[in-house]
C-alpha positions as CSV (number, residue, x, y, z in Angstrom):
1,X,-13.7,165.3,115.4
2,X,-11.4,168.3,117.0
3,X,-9.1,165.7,117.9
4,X,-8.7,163.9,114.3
5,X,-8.5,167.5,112.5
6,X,-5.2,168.2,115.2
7,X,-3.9,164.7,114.5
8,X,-4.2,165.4,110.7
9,X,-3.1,168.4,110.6
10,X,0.2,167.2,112.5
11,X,0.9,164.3,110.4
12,X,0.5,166.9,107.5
13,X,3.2,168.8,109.3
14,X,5.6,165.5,109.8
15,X,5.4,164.9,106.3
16,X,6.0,168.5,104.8
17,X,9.2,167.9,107.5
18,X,10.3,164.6,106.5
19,X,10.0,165.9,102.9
20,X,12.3,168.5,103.6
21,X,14.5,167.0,105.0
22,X,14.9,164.5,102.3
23,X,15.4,167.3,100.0
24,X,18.2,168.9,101.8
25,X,19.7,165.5,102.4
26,X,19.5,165.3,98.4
27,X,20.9,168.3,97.9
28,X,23.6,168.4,100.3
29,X,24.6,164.9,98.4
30,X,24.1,166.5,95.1
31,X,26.6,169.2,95.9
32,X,29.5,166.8,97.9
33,X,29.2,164.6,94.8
34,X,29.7,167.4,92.6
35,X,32.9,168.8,94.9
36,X,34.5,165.5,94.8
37,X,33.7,165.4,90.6
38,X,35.4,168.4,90.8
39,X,38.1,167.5,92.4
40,X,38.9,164.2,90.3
41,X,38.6,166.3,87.3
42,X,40.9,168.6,88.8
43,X,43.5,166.0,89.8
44,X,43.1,164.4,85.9
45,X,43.4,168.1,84.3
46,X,47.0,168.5,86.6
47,X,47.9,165.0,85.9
48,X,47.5,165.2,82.0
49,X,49.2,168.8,82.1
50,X,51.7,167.7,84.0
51,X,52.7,164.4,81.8
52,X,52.6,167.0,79.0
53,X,55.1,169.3,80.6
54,X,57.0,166.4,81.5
55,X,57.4,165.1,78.3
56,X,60.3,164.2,76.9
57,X,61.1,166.6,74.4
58,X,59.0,166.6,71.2
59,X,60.5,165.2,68.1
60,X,62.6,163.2,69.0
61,X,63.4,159.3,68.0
62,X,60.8,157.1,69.9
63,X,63.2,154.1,68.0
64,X,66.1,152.0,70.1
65,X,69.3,153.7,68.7
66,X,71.5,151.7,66.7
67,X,75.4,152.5,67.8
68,X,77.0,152.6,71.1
69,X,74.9,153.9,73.7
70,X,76.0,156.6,76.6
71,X,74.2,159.2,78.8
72,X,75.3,162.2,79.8
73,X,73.4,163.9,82.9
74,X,72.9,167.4,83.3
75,X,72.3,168.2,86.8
76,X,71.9,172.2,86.8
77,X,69.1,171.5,83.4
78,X,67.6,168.7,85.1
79,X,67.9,166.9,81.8
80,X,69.2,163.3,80.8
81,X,70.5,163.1,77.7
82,X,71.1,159.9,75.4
83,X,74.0,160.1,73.2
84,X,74.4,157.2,70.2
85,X,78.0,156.8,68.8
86,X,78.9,160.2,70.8
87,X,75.7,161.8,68.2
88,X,73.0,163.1,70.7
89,X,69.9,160.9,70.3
90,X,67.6,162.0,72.5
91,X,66.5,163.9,76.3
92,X,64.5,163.5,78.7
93,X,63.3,165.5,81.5
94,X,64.2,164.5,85.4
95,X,64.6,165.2,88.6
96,X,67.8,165.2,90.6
97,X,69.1,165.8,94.2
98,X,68.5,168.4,96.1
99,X,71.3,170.6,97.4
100,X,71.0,168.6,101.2
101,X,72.0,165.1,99.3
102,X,73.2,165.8,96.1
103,X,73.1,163.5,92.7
104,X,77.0,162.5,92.0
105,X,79.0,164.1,89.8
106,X,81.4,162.1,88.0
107,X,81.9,159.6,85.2
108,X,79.8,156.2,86.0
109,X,79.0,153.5,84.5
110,X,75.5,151.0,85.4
111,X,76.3,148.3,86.8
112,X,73.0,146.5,87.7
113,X,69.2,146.8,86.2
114,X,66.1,145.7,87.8
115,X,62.1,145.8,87.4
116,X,60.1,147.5,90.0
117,X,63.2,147.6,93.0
118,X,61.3,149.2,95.8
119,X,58.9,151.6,96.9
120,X,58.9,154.7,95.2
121,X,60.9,153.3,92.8
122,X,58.7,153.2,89.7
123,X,59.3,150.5,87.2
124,X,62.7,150.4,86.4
125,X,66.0,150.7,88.2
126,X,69.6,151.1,86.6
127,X,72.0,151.2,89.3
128,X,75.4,153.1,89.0
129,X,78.8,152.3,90.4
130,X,79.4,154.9,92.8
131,X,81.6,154.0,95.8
132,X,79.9,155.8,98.4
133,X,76.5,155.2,98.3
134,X,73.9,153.7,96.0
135,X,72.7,156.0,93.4
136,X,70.8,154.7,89.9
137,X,68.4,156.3,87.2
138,X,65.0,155.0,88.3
139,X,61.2,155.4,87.8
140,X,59.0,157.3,90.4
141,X,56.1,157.3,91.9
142,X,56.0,161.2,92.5
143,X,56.0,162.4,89.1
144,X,55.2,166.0,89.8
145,X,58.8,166.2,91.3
146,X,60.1,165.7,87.4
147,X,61.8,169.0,86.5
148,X,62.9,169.6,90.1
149,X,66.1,169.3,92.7
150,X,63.8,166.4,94.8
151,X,65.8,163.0,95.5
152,X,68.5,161.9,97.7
153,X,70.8,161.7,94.5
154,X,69.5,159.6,92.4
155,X,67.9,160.4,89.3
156,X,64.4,160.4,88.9
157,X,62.1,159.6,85.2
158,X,59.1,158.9,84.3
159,X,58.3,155.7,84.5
160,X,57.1,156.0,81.1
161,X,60.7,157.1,80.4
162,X,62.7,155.1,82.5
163,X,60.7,151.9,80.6
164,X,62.0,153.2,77.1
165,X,65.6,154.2,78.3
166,X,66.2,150.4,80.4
167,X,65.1,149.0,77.0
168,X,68.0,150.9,75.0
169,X,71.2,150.0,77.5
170,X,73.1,147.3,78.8
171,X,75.5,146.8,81.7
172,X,78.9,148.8,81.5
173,X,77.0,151.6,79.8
174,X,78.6,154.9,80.7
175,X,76.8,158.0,82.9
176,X,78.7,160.7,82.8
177,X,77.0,163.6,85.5
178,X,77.9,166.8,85.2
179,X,76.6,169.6,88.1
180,X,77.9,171.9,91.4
181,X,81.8,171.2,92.4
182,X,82.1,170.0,95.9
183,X,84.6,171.8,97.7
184,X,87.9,170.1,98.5
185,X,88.2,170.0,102.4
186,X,89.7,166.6,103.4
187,X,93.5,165.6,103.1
188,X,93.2,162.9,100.1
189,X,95.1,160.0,99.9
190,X,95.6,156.3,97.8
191,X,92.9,154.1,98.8
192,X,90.1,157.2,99.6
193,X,87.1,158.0,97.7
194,X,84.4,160.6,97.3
195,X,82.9,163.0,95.8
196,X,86.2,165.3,96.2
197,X,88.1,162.6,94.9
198,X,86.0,163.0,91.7
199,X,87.0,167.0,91.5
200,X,91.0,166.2,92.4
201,X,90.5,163.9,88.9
202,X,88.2,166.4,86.7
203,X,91.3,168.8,87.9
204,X,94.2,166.5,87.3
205,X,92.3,165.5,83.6
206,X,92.1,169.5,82.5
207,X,95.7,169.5,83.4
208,X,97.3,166.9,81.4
209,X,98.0,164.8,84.3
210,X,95.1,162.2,84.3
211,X,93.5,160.2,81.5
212,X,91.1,157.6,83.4
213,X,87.7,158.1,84.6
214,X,86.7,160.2,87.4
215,X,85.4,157.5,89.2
216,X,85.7,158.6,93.0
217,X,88.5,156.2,93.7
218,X,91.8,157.1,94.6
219,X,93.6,154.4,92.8
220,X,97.0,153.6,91.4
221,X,96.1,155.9,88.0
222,X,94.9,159.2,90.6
223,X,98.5,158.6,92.6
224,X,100.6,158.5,90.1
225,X,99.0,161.5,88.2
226,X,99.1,163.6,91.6
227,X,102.6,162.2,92.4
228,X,103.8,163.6,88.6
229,X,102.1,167.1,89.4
230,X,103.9,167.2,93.2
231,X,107.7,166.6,90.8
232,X,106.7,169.2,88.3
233,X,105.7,171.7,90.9
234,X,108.9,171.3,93.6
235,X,106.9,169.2,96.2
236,X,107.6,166.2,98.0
237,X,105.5,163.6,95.6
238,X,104.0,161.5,98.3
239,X,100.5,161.5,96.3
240,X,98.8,162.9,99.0
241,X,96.7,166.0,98.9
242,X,97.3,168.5,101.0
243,X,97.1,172.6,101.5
244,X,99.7,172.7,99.2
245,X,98.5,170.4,96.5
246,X,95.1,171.7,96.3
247,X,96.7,175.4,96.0
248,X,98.3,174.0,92.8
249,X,95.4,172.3,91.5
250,X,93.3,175.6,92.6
251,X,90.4,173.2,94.7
């Protein structure tokens, strides 16, 4: 009878244990449910401020514009802007490159659209005719890096964005950049390109010299532009830029 008491009273003892235990098992999955609840709703709450941050700028045309399209990019604002018929239609909000790999400057145009064109892409891809690299306005799928210096040079949208914007050009339309000066180093020459090519032109434009595009490319126009300066300034005009010719254009 001793014997049944001692075996009751244990089993008692197991099950007051086993009890317990389930309740701190239920309660320790109570509480990492309601961490990772949380968290989601934490993750939503950034998400939904973010896309409202990132907005492109209220009251603005949601409608395809109806003349001749153009963008215009704003590197230091971080803003893309859409002109119609040289009238500003409309901006957006993106990100560009950061100082390391920096987004072109220059005057572009796109020269080739595509849906979803790699990873970490987003959506959309309009790619631009720069000669030393490929560089297009593109979705993302980062899009807390909207508003910030975060790409290799490209320009980054929403892909909410980005959808609305491939809808509203065509090939050949033109990108003008505008951002940082590179600094003129290299002797330049017919045939070259780059980004310093593109300041020799901006320079050679706000002179009276040049009227094309500043393109990158040292063609025929950029020669005979520089040559013209070289005659009007005393200097051998052999189109190449040298000390001397970058002390004239003051690169």
């Amino acid at each position: 009878m001793y014997i049944s008491k001692i075996n009751l009273a244990r089993g008692d003892h197991l099950q007051r244990i086993a009890a317990l235990f389930v309740r701190r098992r239920s309660l320790y999955w109570s509480f990492a449910s309601a961490i990772i609840l949380m968290a989601c709703a934490g993750l939503y709450l950034v998400d939904y401020m973010d896309e409202q941050e990132m907005a492109a700028l209220p009251g603005q045309p949601v409608t395809p514009p109806q003349g001749l399209v153009s963008i215009k990019i704003k590197v230091a604002e971080r803003n893309l802007e859409v002109y119609s018929d040289e009238q500003l239609y409309k901006k957006y909000r993106i990100a560009v490159g950061k100082s390391e790999t920096p987004t072109p400057v220059g005057e572009w145009k796109v020269v080739w659209k595509d849906y979803n064109w790699g990873t970490g892409f987003g959506t959309r891809w309009m790619g631009l005719n720069v000669p030393w690299g490929t560089y297009g306005i593109h979705g993302t799928n980062k899009p807390w890096s909207i508003g910030r210096f975060a790409s290799h040079g490209c320009i980054r949208m929403r892909n909410k964005d980005v959808e609305e914007l491939f809808e509203w050009i065509s090939i050949g339309t033109a990108v003008k950049i505008e951002g940082p000066k590179v600094k003129v180093t290299r002797i330049l020459k017919h045939k070259m390109s780059g980004p310093d090519v593109v300041i020799i032109q901006l320079k050679l434009r706000e002179l009276g010299y040049f009227e094309g595009r500043s393109d990158g490319i040292f063609g025929a126009q950029t020669d005979q532009a520089v040559r013209k300066l070289q005659e009007d300034h005393g200097l051998p005009s052999d189109g190449v830029i040298n000390k001397n010719t970058r002390e004239i254009l003051g690169v």
